[in-house]
Structure formats: structure tokens, C-alpha cells
N, C-alpha and C positions, 0 to 999 in steps of 0.2 A: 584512712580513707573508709569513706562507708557508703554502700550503694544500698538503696531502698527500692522495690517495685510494690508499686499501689494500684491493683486493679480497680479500676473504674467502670467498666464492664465488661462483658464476655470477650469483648473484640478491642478495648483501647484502656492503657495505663499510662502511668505518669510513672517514671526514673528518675530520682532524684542522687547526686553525687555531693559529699561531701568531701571538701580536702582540707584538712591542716597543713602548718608549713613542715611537718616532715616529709609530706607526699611530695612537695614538688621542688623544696629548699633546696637540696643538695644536687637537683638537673641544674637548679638557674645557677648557683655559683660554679660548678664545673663548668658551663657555658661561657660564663661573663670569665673566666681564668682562660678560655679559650682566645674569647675576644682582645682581652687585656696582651696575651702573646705577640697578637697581629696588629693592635689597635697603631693607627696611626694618627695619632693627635701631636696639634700644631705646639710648638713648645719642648718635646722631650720628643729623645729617638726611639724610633719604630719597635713595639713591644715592650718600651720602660715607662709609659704611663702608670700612676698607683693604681691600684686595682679600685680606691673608692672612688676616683674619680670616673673609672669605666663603670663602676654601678651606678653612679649617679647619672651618665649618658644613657645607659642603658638597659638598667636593669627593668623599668617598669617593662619596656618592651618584651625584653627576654622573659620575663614572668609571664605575659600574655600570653609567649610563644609556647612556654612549655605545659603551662597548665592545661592550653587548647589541646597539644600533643598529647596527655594524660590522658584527658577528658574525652577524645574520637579512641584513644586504644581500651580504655578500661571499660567503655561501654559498648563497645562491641565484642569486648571480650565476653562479656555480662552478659550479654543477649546470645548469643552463640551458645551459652550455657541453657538454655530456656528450653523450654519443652514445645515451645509454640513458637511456630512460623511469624518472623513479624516482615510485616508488609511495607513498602516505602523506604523510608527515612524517617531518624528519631528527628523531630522538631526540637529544636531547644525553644522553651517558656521566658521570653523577654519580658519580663514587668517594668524595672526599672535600671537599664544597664549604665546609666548615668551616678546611678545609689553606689556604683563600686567603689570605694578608695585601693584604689591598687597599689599605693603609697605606702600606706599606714596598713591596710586591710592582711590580718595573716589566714584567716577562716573561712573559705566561701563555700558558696553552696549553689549546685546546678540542675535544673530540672527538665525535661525532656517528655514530649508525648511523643506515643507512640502507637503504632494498631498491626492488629493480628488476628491469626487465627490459630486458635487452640489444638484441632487436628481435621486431616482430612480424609474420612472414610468412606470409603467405593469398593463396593462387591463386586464384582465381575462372572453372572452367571448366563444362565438361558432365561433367568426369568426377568431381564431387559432385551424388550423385544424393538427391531428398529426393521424398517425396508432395504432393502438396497435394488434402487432402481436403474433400470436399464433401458434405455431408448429402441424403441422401434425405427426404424427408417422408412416411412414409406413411398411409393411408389412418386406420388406427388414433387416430395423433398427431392429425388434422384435426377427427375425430369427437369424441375427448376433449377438444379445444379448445371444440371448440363448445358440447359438453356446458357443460361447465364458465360458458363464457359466457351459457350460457341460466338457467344455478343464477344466475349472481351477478345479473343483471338479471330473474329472474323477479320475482311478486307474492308477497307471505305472503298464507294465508289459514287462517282457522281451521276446522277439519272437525271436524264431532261426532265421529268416531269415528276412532281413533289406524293411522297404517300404517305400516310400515317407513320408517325413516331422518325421521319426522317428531320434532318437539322435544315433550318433555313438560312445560309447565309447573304447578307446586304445592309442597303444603308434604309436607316429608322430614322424619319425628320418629324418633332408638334409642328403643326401646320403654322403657331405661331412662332417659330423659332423658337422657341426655348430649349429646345434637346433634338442632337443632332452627331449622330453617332453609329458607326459599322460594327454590327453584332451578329452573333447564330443564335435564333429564336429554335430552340426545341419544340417541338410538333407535340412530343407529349404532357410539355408543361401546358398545352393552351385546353379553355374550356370547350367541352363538349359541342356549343354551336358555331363558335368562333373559330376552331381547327378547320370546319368547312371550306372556309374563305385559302383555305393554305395548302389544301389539298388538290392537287391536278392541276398545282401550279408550274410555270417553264421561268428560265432568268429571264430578266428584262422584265416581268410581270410586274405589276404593282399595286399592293393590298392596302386599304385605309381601316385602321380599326383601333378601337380605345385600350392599351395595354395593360390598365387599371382596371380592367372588364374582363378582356380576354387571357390573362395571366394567372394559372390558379395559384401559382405559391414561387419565390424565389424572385419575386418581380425584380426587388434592388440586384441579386445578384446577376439576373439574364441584362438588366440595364444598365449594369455597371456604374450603379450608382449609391450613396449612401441610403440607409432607413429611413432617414425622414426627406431626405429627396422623392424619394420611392413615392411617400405620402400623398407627397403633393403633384403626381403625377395623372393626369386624366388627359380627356379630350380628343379628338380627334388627329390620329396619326400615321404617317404614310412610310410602307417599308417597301422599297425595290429592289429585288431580289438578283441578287449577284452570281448566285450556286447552291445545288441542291446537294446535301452533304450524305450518305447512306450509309449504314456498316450490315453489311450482308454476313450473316451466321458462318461460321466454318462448315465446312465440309466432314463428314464425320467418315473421315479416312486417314491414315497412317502418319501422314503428314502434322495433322492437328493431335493424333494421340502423343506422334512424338513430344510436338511444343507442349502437350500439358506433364507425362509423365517422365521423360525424356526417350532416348531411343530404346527402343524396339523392349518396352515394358508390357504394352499390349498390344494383339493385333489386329483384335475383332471389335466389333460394337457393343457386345454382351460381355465381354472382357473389360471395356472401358466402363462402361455403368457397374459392373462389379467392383472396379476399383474404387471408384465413386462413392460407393456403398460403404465399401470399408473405411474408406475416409472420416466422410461420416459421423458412420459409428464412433470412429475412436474420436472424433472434435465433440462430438456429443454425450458420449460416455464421459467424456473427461469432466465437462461441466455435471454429468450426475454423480459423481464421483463427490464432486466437492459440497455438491449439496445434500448425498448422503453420509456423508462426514458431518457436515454443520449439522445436522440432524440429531444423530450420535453424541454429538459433542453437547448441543441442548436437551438433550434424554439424562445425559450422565449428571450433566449441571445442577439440573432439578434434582435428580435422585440423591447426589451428595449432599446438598444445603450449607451451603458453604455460608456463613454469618460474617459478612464484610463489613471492614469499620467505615462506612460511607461518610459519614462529616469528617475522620480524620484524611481517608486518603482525599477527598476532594482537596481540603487547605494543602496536603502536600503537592497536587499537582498542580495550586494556584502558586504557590513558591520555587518550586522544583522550575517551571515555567514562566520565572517573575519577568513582567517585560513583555511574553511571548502570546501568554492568554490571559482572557478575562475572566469574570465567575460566572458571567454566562455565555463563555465557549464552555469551561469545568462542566456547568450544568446540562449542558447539550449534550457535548461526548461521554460522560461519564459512564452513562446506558451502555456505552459498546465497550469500554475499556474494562471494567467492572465485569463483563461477559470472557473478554480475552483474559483476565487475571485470572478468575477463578478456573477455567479451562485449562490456564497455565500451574496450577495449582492441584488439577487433577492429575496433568498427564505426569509431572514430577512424581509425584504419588507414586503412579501404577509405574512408572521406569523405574523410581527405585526400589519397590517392593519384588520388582521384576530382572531388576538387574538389565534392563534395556537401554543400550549408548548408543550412541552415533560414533562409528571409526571415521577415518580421516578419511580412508578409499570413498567410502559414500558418500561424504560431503561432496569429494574432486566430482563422484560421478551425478549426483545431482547438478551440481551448478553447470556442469558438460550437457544436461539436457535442458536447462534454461536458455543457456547460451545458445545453443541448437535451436532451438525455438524463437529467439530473438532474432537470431541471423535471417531463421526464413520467412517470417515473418518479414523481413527487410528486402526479401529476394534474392541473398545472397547464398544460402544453403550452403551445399557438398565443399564450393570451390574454398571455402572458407574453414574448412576443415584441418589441413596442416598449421592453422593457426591458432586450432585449439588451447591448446597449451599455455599459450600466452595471454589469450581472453579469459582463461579460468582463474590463470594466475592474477592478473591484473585485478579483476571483480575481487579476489577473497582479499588479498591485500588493500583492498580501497576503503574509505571511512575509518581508517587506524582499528581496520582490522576489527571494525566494527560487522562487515557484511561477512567474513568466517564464522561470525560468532551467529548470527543469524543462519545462517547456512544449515548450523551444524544444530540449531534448536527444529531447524525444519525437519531436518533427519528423523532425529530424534521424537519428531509428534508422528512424523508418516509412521515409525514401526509400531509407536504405542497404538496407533488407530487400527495397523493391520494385527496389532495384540486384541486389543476391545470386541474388533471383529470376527477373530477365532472364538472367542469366552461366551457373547453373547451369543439370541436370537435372530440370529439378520436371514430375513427371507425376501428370496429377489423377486421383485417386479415390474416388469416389463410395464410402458409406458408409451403413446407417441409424443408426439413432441409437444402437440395442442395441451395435452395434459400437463406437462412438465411446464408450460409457460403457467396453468394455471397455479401448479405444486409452488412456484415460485414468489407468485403475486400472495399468496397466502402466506 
């Protein structure tokens, strides 16, 4: 056997194997003596067929099998020997697989591209400098929060007579019959002069106006009707009003703090906008968090210069995904995955020059605050808590044990990043939020 590497350039070679029949002759007859034991052919009892007549069933195949078997260990054996990272999967080089005589043929020969990179070097000093920003809250955000919170736990109540941003419910007729249907027309979706008509209204009232006019956005949805129904909606139309629908804000008393934070978390009003605050901060922190990361992670990018074999791994993710993408999905995505590998390429780096892993304890306790976070998100929170255990368990054992292995790569980038950010320059800066939308659009 003889293995060759031919570099072709910085980033991609060709592997070539040769085998004579000593390399793989004496797997395929120990094999086909295997078969011949068990062989059950019609004519002679079970394992007394001649052995040539099992070669002649079977031997091309078993030669297929074993050679394959050679040819995926000895080249990965070969490549594990390399001084450079190879990236993907070897391709094997099809010219002509029909040229084989696997009959007669005792010499072959196997060729394989493949792409790399030679090494990955990152300094880790003060003179990589990055921000780490931090949200301000202000005063504004605190007051719309609360707003907000007082709308969604207030009371409805019904008021004889209609005011701004209240619901109208009743029946909607076109004067030509065409649409004829009981809906609540919201006061805030209507335009500026057409809300007039709907204000200091009582039931039994009855409003004519073009819904196609008066509707600034969501027409098909308040009409209950498709998009291009919507379209074709104009003219003249009459709604009589059934009931006026209101949700009056909470009361910002004990009551309402409990249903937000539960009982007796706060007791004041200064207490509850503090809570608020801190909220927050940390839903807002969180997202700078990750975009001073992404940050970091394009600082160290550029400064490593990592030489990717870009025409090879593209063809391999067109194969790798035969079936699944096209070469221009490859060409689309390839800008962000090409971003993810070399990233994944640094932090391997700095972990093992570092000696930084992921233990088991921190995988269990990250996936514990995803899971924590999915639940409340859900509205299920605390009470869902004695069932930890088995949400954690269930997520790491799912996808065969594919989502542990991800788990445990995420560990493992959060410490490298809280490594990078010890080594380096990161100076913090405070930020509002206007700014952060613009940090982001850029």
C-alpha cells in the first residue's frame, strides 16, 4: 500500500491510495471462508458448499466491501497523522468508476480531495481592543413597560358612550350586499378623520363609512377576510353598533403587583418600577451580551486570517446535502457558515492551548436555564419546576444525542469567550437603547 499527499495549494490536496492484492487479498478470503461456513446454497447442506463456488457468488462483492473498509481506515488514519486541520470530508475523485474490472483487476488506485488548514494562530493580549456594552434604561422604557402592564391586566368594561382607542362591537353590511358580517372594529386601527364618526358613539348607533378609507392597516384581518378579498373591498358601508368594549388600566396597587410579580414581592409603586428596571436591564443586557460577543468573535476572526479552502468545502456541502440544497442555497449561506467554522476553529484553538472543557455539571446546568426560560416564556414558570429533571433529561437525550453534543460545544465557547475577555482590552460602555438599535443595523 502506498498513500501519496499532493498539495495543490495552501488550503486543498489530493490523497491518493494505492493497493496491491496483498493489502486487501487475505481480508476478502478470510471473509468469503466465513461465508462459505454459513453459506446456505440450494443443492448441498448448510456450510458444505465449495469454497469456489462462494467466490464466484461472492467474491466481487466482498472485495468491494473490504477494500471500502481499508480505504475510509487507512485514510483517516493518514490524515490524523497531518500536521493540519482538515476541514469537511475527503471527496473521493470519480473519473471513471465503470473503467474498474473488479474481476480480473488486482492493482487499484484511489484519489480523494480534500481542504484545510495548515494552522491557527491567535494572540490573546490587551492590544485587541473590543467594547462591552451595557444598556441604559431610561425613564421613558420604564413608563411604557408599565403602561403596557396596566393594559394587559387591566378590567374590560362596557361604557355607553365610545372613546378613543375603545373596541366597537356590531353588525358591518356593503350597502350592496356583498359583506355582511358581526365584528369589533378597533378605534385605534381607524384613520385620523374617520375615528371621529366612532367617537361618542351609544349601541343602537349607526355609522356609514368606506372601510377601505377608513382602515389604516390589518383591513383583511379586522374583516375577516382573505388578502385579496380585502382588495376588492370599498364603498359605501353601514355598521350598528351592538357594544362598546373598554379595558380600563390597573390600578397600581397590591393587588396588580401581586398578579405581576406574585405575592407580596413588592409593596410600593417605587418598588414596582424598580423591579421593572431590573428586568430590564437584565432582558436587555442579555441581548448586549451576545452582540458584544459577536463582536469579539469578528475582531479575533480578522486578526487570525484563517485561509479557507472555499471551492472545496462549498462542493462538499453541495454533497454532504445532496438532495437537500442547491449551489445557490451553497452560495447564499456559505458567507455565514464560513463565519461559524472559522470561529469554531479559533475557539478549539484557544480551549486547547488552554486546557478549557465543558464538565457534564454545566452542560445539566445550562440546558436547566434554557429550559427555564422556554417554560416562562410559555407562562408556565416555578410550577414547572419539579419537573426539571426530566425536561433536561428528555432535550439531551433527543436527536440521538445529537442536542448533548451541542450543549456541551456551547459550554465550552461561553468559557473561551469569558477566557478572551479576561486576556483582552474590553472597555465598557454604557449605551441607551436608540443607540443599540442603531450598533445593530450597522
Amino acid at each position: 500500500m502506498e498513500i501519496k499527499l499532493d498539495k495543490q495549494s495552501s488550503n486543498q490536496a489530493s490523497v491518493k491510495i494505492s493497493l496491491n492484492e496483498a493489502d486487501y487479498q487475505p481480508k476478502v478470503d478470510a471473509k468469503l471462508k466465513d461465508y462459505a461456513k454459513q453459506a446456505n446454497i440450494k443443492g448441498f447442506r448448510p456450510g458444505k458448499a465449495p469454497f469456489g463456488m462462494v467466490k464466484k457468488m461472492y467474491g466481487t462483492s466482498v472485495l468491494v466491501e473490504e477494500i471500502n473498509e481499508i480505504l475510509s481506515k487507512e485514510l483517516n488514519n493518514y490524515l490524523k497523522e497531518q500536521t493540519f486541520k482538515v476541514l469537511g470530508d475527503p471527496l473521493p475523485v470519480i473519473t471513471d468508476a465503470d473503467a474498474i474490472d473488479w474481476k480480473n483487476q488486482t492493482d487499484f488506485e484511489f484519489e480523494y480531495k480534500i481542504g484545510f488548514v495548515e494552522k491557527v494562530d491567535i494572540t490573546l493580549d490587551d492590544s485587541i481592543k473590543a467594547s462591552d456594552y451595557k444598556l441604559k434604561v431610561d425613564k421613558k422604557a420604564i413608563e411604557d413597560a408599565v403602561a403596557n402592564l396596566r393594559s394587559q391586566y387591566g378590567k374590560m368594561t362596557n361604557p355607553e358612550e365610545s372613546q378613543e382607542n375603545d373596541f366597537l362591537y356590531g353588525d358591518l353590511k356593503a350597502e350592496d350586499g356583498s359583506y355582511d358580517k358581526a365584528l369589533s372594529i378597533p378605534l385605534s386601527k381607524l384613520d385620523g378623520r374617520s375615528v371621529k364618526k366612532f367617537i361618542g358613539v351609544k349601541a343602537g348607533d349607526v355609522i356609514e363609512f368606506d372601510p377601505s378609507k377608513a382602515i389604516k392597516t390589518d383591513l383583511a384581518e379586522i374583516l375577516n377576510v382573505e388578502a385579496e378579498e380585502a382588495e376588492a373591498i370599498g364603498g359605501n358601508f353601514i355598521f350598528t353598533i351592538q357594544n362598546i368594549n373598554r379595558t380600563e388600566d390597573a390600578s397600581m396597587d397590591q393587588e396588580f403587583f401581586d398578579k405581576v410579580f406574585g405575592p407580596d414581592q413588592v409593596s410600593t409603586e417605587e418598588e414596582f418600577k424598580a423591579k421593572i428596571e431590573e428586568i430590564l436591564s437584565e432582558n436587555y443586557n442579555k441581548e448586549t451580551k451576545v452582540f458584544t460577543e459577536e463582536k469579539i468573535k469578528d475582531t479575533l476572526t480578522e486578526k487570525a486570517k484563517i485561509d479557507l479552502p472555499e471551492s472545496f468545502l462549498k462542493e462538499w456541502l453541495l454533497k454532504a446535502n445532496e438532495g437537500k440544497v442547491s449551489e445557490e442555497d451553497v452560495e447564499k449561506e456559505y458567507p455565514v457558515y464560513a463565519k461559524q467554522l472559522t470561529w469554531s476553529l479559533i475557539s478549539n484553538k484557544i480551549a486547547e492551548e488552554n486546557e478549557i472543557k465543558a464538565e457534564h455539571e454545566e452542560v445539566i446546568a445550562k440546558t436547566q436555564d434554557m429550559v427555564r426560560e422556554q417554560l416562562a416564556s410559555s407562562g408556565l414558570g416555578a410550577q414547572m419546576e419539579d419537573n426539571m429533571e426530566m425536561f433536561v433529561n428528555n432535550y439531551l437525550q433527543g436527536n440521538e444525542g445529537q442536542n448533548y453534543m451541542q450543549m456541551l460545544t456551547a459550554v465550552q465557547n461561553d468559557k473561551v469567550l469569558d477566557f478572551v475577555k479576561d486576556k483582552i482590552s474590553l472597555k465598557e460602555e454604557k449605551i441607551d437603547v436608540e443607540k443599540f438599535k442603531e450598533l445593530i443595523q450597522n
